[in-house]
C-alpha positions in Angstrom: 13.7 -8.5 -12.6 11.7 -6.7 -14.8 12.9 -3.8 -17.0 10.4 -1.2 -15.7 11.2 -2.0 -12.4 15.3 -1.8 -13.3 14.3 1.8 -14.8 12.8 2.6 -11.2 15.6 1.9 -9.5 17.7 3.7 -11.5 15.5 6.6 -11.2 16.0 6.1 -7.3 20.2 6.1 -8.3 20.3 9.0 -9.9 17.8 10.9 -7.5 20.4 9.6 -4.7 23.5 11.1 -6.9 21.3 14.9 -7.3 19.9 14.8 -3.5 22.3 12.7 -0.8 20.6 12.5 1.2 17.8 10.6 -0.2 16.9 7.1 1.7 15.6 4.3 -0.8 16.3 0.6 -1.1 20.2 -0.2 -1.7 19.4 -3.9 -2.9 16.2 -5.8 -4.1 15.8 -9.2 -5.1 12.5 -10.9 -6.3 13.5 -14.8 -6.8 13.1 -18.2 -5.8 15.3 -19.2 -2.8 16.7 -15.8 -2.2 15.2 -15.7 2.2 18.7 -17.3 1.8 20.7 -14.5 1.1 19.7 -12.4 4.0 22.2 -13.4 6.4 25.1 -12.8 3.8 23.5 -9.5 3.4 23.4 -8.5 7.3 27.0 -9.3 7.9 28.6 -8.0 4.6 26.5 -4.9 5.7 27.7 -5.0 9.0 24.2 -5.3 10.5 24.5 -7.9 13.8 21.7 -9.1 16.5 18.8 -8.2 14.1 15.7 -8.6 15.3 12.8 -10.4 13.4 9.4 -8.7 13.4 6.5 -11.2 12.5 2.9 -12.0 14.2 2.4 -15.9 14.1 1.0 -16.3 10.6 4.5 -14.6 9.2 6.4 -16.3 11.6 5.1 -20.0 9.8 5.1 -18.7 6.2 8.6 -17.6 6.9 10.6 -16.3 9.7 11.3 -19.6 11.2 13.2 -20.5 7.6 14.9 -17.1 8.4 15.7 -17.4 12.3 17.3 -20.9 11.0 19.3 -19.2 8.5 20.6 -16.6 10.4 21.7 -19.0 13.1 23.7 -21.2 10.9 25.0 -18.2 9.9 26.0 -17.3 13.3 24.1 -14.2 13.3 22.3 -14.1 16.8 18.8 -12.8 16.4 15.7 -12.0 18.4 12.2 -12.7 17.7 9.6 -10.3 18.5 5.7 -11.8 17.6 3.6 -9.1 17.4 0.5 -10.1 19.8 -3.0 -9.9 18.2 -5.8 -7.3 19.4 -8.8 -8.4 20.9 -11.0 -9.2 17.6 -7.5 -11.2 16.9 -6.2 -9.1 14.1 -2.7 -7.8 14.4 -2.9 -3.7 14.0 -0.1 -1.0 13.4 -1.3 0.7 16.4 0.2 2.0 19.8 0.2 -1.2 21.3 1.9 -3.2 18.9 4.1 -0.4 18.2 5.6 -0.5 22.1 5.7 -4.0 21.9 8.2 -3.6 19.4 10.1 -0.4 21.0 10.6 -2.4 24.2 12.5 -5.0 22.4 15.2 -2.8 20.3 18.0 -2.3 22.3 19.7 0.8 20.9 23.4 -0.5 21.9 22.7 -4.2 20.2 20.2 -3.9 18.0 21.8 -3.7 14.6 18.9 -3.5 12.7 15.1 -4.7 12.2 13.5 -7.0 9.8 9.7 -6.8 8.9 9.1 -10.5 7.6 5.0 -10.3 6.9 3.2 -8.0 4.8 1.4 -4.5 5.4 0.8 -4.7 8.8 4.3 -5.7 9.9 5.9 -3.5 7.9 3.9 -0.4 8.7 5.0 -1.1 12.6 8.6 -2.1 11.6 9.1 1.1 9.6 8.0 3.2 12.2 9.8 2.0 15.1 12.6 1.8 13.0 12.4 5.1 12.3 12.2 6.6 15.8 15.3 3.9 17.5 17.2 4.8 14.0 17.7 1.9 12.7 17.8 0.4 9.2 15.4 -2.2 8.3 15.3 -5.1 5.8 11.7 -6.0 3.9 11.0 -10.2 3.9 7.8 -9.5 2.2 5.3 -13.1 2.8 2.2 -12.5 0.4 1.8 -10.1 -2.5 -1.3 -7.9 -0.8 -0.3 -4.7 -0.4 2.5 -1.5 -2.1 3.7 -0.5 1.1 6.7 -2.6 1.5 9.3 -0.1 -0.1 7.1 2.7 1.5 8.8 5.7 3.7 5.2 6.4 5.3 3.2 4.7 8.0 -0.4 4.5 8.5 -0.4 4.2 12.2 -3.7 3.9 14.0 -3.6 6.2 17.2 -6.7 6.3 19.5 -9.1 4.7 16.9 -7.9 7.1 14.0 -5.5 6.5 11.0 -2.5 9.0 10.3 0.1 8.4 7.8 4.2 9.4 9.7 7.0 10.0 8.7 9.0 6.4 8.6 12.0 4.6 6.8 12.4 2.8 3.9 14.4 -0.4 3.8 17.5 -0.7 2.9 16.7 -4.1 1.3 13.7 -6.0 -0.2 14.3 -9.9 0.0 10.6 -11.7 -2.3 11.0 -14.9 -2.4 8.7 -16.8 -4.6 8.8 -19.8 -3.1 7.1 -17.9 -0.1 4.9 -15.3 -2.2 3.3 -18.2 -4.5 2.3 -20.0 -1.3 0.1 -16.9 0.0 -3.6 -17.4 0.2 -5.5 -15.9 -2.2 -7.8 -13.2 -0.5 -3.9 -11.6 0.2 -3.2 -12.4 -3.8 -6.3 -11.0 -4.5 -6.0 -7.5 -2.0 -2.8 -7.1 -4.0 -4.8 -6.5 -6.7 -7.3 -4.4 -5.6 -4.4 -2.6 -4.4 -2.9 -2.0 -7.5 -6.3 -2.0 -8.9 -6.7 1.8 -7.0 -4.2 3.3 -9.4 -6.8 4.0 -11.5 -8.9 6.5 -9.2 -6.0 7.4 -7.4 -3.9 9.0 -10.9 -7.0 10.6 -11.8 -7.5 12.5 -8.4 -3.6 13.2 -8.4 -4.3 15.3 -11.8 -7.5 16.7 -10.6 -5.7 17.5 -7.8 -2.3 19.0 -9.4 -5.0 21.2 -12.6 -6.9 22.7 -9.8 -5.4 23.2 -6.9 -1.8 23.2 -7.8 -0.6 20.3 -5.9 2.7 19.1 -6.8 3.2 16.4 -10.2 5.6 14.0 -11.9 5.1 12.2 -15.2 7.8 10.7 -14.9 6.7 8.9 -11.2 3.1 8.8 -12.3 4.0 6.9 -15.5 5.5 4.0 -13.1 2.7 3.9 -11.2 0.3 3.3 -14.8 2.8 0.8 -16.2 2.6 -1.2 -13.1 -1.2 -1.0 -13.0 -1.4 -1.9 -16.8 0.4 -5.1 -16.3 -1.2 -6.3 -13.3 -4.6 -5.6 -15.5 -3.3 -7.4 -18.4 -2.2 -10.4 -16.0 -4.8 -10.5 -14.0 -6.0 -14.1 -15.0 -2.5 -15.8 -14.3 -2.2 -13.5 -11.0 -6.0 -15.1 -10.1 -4.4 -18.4 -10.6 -1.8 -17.8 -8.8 0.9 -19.0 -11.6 5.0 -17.4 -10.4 4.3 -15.3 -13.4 1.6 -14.1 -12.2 2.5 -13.5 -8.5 5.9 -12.0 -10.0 4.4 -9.7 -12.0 2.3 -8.2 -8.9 4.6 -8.1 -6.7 6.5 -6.4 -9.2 3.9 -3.7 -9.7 3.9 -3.7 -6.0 7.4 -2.8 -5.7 7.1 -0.3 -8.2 3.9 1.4 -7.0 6.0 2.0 -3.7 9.1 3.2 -5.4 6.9 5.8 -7.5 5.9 7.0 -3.9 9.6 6.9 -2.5 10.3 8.9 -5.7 7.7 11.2 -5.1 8.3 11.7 -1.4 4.4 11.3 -0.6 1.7 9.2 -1.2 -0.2 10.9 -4.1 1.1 8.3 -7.0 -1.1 5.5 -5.1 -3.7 6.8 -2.7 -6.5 9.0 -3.5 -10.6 9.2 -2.7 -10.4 5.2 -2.7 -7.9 5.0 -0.3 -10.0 7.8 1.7 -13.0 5.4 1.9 -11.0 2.4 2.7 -9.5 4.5 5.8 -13.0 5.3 6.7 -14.4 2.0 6.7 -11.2 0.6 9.1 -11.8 3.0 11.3 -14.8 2.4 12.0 -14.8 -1.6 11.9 -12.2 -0.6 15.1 -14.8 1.3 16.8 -17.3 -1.2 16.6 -14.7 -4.1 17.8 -15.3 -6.1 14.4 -12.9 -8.3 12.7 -10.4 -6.2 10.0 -11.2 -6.3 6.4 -8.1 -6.7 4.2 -6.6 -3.4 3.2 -6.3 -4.3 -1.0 -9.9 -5.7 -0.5 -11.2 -2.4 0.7 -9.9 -0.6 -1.8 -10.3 -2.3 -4.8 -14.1 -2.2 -3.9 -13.7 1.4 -3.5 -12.2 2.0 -6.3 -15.2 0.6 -8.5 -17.5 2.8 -6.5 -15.2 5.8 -6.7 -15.0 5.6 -10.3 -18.9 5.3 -10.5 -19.3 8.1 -9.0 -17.0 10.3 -11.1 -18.2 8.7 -14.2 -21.6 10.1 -13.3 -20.5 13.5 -12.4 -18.3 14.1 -15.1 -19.9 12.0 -18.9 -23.3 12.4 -17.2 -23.7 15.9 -14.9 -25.1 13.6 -12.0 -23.7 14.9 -8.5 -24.3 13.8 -4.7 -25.1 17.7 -4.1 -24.7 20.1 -6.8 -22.9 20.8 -10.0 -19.0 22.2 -7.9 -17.5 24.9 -8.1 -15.6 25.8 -11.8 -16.7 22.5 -12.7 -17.0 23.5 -16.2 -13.9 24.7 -16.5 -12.4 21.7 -16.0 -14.9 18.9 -16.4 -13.4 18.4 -20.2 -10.3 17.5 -18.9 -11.6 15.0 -16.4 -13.5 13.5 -19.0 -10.9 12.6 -20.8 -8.7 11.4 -18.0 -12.0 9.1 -16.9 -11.4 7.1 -20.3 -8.4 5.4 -19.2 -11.1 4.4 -15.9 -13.0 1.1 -16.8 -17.2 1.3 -15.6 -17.8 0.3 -12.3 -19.0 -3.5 -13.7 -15.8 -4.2 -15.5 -13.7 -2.9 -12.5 -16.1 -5.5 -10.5 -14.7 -8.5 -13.5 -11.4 -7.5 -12.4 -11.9 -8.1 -9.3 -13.6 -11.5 -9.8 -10.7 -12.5 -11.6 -8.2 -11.8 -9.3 -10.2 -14.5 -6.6 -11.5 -11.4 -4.4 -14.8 -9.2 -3.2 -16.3 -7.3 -5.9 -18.8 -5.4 -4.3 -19.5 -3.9 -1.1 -22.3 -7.1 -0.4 -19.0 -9.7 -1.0 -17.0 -6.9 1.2 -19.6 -6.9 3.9 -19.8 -2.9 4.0 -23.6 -2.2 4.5 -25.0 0.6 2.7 -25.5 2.9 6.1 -21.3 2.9 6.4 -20.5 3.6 2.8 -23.4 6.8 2.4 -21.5 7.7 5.4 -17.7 7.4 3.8 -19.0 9.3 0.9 -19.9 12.0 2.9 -17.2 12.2 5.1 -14.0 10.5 4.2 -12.2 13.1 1.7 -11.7 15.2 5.5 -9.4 12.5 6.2 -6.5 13.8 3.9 -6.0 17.3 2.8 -6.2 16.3 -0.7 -8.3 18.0 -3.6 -10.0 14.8 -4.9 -13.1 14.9 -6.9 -14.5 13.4 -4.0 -14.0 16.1 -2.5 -14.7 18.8 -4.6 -18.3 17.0 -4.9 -18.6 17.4 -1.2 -18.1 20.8 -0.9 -20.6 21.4 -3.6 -23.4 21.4 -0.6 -25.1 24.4 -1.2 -24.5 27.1 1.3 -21.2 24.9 2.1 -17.3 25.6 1.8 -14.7 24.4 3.4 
């Protein structure tokens, strides 16, 4: 374990010690082997006849190891394997979501246990959170910062909203599962993390002028985690255990900065936007989901084009926006710690994934249109969107 992610969780103690009633993890491990110390876990926590949330991939990689452990354990467990949608990609939608519901039993079921990555968890968390139940995170591939996360992007009737959900009470990474994840999820961990960098800058933008609420303290986690996965990013692109335990240790920390912070603003802004955008409308035209880290690692080197335009070079989509001047300065000097567009793009190449929106397969027609449109998503003051609203003869 590292020390910056001991310092989080102390953080999460001592926030638990001031507010009570404060939900965050309870236990974490990030080992080799330690899938094997979930069933002492459910029955010294009294948690019986879990049941197992996977979709068939998960279920391989590592909730049949699971399911065998808990038996020998004698802790009786039910399987529920999320079904795949017609373009045979497994969504956090309402389907998937009442698949789930119909199988928690709210006299037996002692608790859930999201054994996959973003997907899974995103529908675990939420149904755990309307039956009441506790969950436990089995994380299988480093690809996303979600897993500690009390937020759920749900998709509901074609469009993606963030709800109110549970954290778990328990991570359980196993690195003899993680280092065994194929590398496009390796690689979407890292253009996860790699979104840090546009999503810290509009979270200042955001706090200087509009007043939105800040933390140094959470927003510093959130930039040590990003550094090291930047530093690493070779032996994570190899896939070494250092390098998958160092991202998935930046991915833990990334969603305890959010747990911290109580919303999403450490780890999501105008690049997250876009990659919202772009899922949304890959599900209206019935085509195959791109991976969520993929999409915004991409995003993020296009995002940070763009600002780097508007702010060290006065170019803008529209017009100059609204008390620009007064604050331009300031974004120019939170931009430095944002590498160019190309060397955002070697970063990406490193890490083994897309690194442009050709590699992506986002054609040029869909990401105009994200750039118009996709800061209306979130009622968030983003550069993005202040750049929008400079239309002339346009406000919002």
């Amino acid at each position: 374990m590292t020390e910056s992610l001991n310092y989080a969780k102390r953080l999460m103690s001592q926030m638990k010690e001031v507010q009570p009633t404060f939900r965050g993890l309870d236990d974490m491990a990030l080992e080799r082997g330690v899938i094997l110390d979930v069933p002492l876990y459910l029955i010294r926590q009294g948690l019986q006849s879990p049941v197992l949330v996977a979709d068939t991939n998960t279920y391989e990689a590592a909730g049949q190891t699971l399911m065998n452990c808990l038996e020998a354990a004698g802790v009786n467990s039910r399987l529920c394997l999320i079904k795949p949608d017609e373009q045979g990609d497994v969504v956090a939608d309402e389907r998937s979501l009442m698949q789930l519901l119909i199988e928690v039993e709210p006299e037996r079921t002692g608790c859930l246990i999201a054994v996959g990555s973003g997907t899974i968890h995103d529908i675990t968390r939420f149904a755990a959170h309307r039956t009441g139940k506790p969950f436990i995170s089995v994380p299988t591939a480093p690809s996303v910062d979600g897993f500690t996360s009390a937020g759920a992007p749900i998709v509901v009737r074609g469009i993606k909203q963030t709800f109110a959900a549970t954290a778990p009470l328990a991570i359980f990474a196993d690195l003899d599962i993680l280092v065994k994840a194929p590398q496009p999820l390796v690689a979407a961990g890292f253009g996860d993390m790699l979104g840090k960098y546009t999503s810290l800058l509009d979270w200042k933008f955001s706090s200087t002028t509009a007043g939105e609420p800040y933390d140094e303290g959470v927003a510093a986690i959130t930039e040590q985690a990003l550094e090291a996965c930047v530093k690493h990013v070779q032996a994570i692109g190899d896939r070494t255990e250092e390098g998958i335990r160092i991202l998935m240790t930046a991915l833990i920390e990334s969603g305890i900065a959010m747990l911290l912070f109580g919303q999403s603003h450490p780890a999501s802004g105008a690049e997250h936007h876009l990659s919202h955008y772009w899922e949304m409308a890959y599900l209206r035209l019935g085509k195959r989901a791109l991976l969520h880290g993929a999409k915004v690692g991409v995003a993020c080197s296009e995002i940070a084009s763009l600002y780097h335009d508007a702010a060290d070079h006065g170019v803008y989509p529209y017009a100059e926006p609204t008390d620009w001047e007064q604050y331009r300065t300031s974004v120019q000097e939170w931009l430095r710690k944002v590498p160019a567009k190309e060397e955002l793009a070697i970063l990406l190449q490193q890490a083994g994934g897309p690194s442009s929106l050709q590699e992506l397969g986002i054609d040029e027609e869909l990401f105009h249109q994200s750039l118009k449109e996709a800061h209306t998503l979130r009622d968030r003051h983003t550069i993005l969107r202040a750049l929008n609203e400079a239309k002339v003869g346009t406000s919002r």
